[in-house]
C-alpha positions in Angstrom: -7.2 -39.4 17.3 -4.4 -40.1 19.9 -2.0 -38.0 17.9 -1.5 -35.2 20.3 0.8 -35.3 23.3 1.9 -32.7 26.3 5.2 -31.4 26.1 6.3 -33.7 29.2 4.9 -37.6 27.9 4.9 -39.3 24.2 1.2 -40.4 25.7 -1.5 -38.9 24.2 -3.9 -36.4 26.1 -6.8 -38.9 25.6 -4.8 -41.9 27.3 -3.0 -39.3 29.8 -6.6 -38.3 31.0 -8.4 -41.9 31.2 -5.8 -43.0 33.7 -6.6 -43.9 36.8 -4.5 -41.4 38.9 -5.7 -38.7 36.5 -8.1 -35.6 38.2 -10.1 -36.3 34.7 -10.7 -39.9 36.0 -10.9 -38.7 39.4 -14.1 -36.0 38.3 -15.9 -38.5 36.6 -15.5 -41.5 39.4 -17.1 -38.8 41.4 -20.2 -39.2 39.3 -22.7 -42.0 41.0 -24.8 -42.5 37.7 -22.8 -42.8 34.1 -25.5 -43.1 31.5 -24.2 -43.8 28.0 -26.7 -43.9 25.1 -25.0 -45.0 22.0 -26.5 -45.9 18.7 -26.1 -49.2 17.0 -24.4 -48.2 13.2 -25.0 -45.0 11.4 -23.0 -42.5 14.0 -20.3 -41.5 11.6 -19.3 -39.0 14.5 -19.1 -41.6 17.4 -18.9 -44.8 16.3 -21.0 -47.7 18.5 -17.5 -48.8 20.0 -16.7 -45.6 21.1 -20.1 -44.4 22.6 -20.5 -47.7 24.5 -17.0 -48.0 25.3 -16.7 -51.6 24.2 -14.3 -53.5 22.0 -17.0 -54.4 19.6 -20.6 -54.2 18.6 -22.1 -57.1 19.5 -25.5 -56.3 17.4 -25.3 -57.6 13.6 -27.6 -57.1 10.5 -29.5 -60.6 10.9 -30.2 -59.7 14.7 -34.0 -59.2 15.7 -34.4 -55.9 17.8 -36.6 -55.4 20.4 -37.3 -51.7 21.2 -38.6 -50.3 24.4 -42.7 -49.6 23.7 -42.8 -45.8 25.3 -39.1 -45.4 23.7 -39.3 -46.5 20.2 -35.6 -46.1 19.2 -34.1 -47.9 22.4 -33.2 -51.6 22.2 -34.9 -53.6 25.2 -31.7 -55.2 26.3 -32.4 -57.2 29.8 -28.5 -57.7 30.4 -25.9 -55.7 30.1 -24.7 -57.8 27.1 -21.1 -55.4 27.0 -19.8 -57.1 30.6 -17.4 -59.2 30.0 -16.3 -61.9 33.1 -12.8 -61.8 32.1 -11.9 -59.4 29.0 -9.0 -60.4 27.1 -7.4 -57.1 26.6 -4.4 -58.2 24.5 -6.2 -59.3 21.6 -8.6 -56.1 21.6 -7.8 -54.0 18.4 -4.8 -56.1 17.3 -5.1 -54.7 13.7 -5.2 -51.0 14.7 -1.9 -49.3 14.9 -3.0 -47.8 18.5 -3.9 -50.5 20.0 -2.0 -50.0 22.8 -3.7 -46.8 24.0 -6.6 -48.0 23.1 -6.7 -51.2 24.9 -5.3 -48.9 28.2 -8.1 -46.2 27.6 -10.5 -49.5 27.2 -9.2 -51.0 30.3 -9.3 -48.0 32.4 -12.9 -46.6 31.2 -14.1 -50.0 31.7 -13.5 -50.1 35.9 -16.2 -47.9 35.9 -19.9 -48.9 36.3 -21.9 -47.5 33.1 -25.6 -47.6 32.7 -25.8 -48.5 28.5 -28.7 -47.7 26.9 -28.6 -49.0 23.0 -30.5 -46.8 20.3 -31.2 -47.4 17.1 -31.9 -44.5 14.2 -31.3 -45.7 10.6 -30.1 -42.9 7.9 -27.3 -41.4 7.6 -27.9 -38.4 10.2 -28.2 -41.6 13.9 -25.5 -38.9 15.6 -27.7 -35.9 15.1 -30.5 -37.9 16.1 -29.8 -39.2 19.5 -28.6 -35.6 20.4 -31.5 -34.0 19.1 -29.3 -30.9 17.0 -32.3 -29.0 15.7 -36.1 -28.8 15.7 -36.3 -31.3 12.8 -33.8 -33.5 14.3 -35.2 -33.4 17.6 -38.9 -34.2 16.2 -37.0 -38.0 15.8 -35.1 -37.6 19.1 -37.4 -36.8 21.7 -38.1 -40.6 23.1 -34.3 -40.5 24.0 -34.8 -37.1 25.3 -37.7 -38.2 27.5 -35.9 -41.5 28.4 -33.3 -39.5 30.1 -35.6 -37.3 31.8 -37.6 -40.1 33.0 -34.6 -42.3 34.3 -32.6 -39.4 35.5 -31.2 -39.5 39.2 -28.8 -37.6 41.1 
């Protein structure tokens, strides 16, 4: 990740295309609804951070979770609990050796309004899951499925 650049910048694609100014930016500003659905641990493929682009994961082991009762494997979170009044940016991933990209693609994912709905699958296969990959997969995903269908608006 963030290792590839254009012939023209030392930034990598990923931060070029989060930026502001970008037409990639531009495209998805366009979009009134932004739906994320992102799965609390198990998603070797797109880690919690990533899917709900967030700094952190503010669910832990010890945590009681509440699920939705027509959508068994989404959390019933009343507040969006990833809002931050006033995120402190510079100390975001200070151990990670990209943390500067990553605190700009943070930053500028972030001015846009996201709708973030938390699921939780537990085994090793959350990421195949939520997307519902196959028949047997999506026997365990279709509550997410329907959950979109139910809440989509365009």
């Amino acid at each position: 990740m963030l290792e590839d650049t254009s012939n023209d910048s030392d930034v990598p694609l990923l931060v070029k295309i989060t930026e502001i100014d970008s037409d990639f930016y531009k495209g998805l500003a366009v979009f009134r609804n932004r739906i994320l659905y992102c799965n609390l641990q198990n998603d070797f493929q797109v880690p919690f951070c990533t899917g709900s682009i967030s700094h952190r994961n503010p669910f832990n082991d010890q945590q009681k979770l509440t699920f939705l009762e027509k959508y068994p494997h989404i959390l019933d979170t009343k507040e969006d609990f990833m809002q931050e009044d006033k995120p402190d940016y510079d100390n975001f991933f200070k151990n990670d050796a990209k943390a500067v990209h990553l605190r700009v693609i943070l930053r500028n994912l972030q001015t846009l309004e996201w709708k973030r709905y938390n699921c939780y699958f537990s085994g090793p296969f959350a990421h195949a899951r939520i997307v519902g990959h196959n028949d047997l997969v999506s026997y365990w995903s279709r509550d997410v499925v329907q959950h979109f269908a139910d809440h989509f608006e365009l």
